[in-house]
N, C-alpha and C positions, 0 to 999 in steps of 0.2 A: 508541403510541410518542409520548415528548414529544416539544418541539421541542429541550429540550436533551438527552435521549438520542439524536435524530440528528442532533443536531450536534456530539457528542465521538465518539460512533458514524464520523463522516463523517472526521472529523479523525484520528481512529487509525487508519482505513481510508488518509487520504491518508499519512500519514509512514510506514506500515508498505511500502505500495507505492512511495512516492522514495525509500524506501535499499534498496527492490528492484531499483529501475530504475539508482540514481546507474553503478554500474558498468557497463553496458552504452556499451558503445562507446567508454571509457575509452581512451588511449594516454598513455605517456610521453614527453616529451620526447626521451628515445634512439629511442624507436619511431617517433615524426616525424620523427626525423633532424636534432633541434637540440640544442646544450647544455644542460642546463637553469640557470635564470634564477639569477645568484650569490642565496644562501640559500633557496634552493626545493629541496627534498630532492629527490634523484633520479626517486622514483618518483611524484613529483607530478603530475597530471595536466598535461596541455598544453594541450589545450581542451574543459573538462569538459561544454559546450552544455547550461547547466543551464537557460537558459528554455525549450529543449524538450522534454525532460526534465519539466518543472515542470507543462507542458502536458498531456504521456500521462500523466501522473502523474496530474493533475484526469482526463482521460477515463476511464483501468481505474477509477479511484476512485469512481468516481458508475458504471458499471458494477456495480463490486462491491456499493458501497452499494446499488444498488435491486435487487439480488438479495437482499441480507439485508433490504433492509424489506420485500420479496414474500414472502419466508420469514417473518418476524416478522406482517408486517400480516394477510395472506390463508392464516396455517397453515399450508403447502405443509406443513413440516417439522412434526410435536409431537412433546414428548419422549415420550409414548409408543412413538414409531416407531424410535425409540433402540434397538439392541438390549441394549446391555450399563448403562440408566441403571436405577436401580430403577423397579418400580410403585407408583404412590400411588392410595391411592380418591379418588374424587373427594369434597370435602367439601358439603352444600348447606344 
């Protein structure tokens, strides 16, 4: 694995994961029990705590990534073990 296949590898890993997390723990402005701010749409967040957020974000993420380089680096996974990808011979 290059350094820059994981480091796009890394980077699709983190933004797939922060717009899995952003809405955790989300509330509106009605559900805090304030108006919300004149031209801030209704269901706007109120306090979205996205530096920590930003944080489990980098942790699942390096997580996930070094499962997929354990999988990619040391084979754990071949597509042989696939059931439904075809068979190739091997070429030598």
């Amino acid at each position: 694995m290059t350094l820059a296949f994981a480091a796009s590898m890394y980077l699709v890993i983190w933004w797939i994961v922060l717009f899995a997390m952003l809405p955790i723990g989300v509330r509106t402005s009605e559900e805090a029990g304030e108006k919300p701010s004149p031209g801030n749409a209704e269901s706007a967040p109120h306090s979205p705590h996205l530096l920590p957020k930003m944080v489990a974000t980098t942790v699942v993420s390096s997580i996930v990534f070094a499962a997929l380089y354990a999988v990619i680096a040391f084979h754990v996974i071949t597509l042989d073990q696939i059931p439904f990808f075809p068979r190739y011979e091997h070429v030598q």
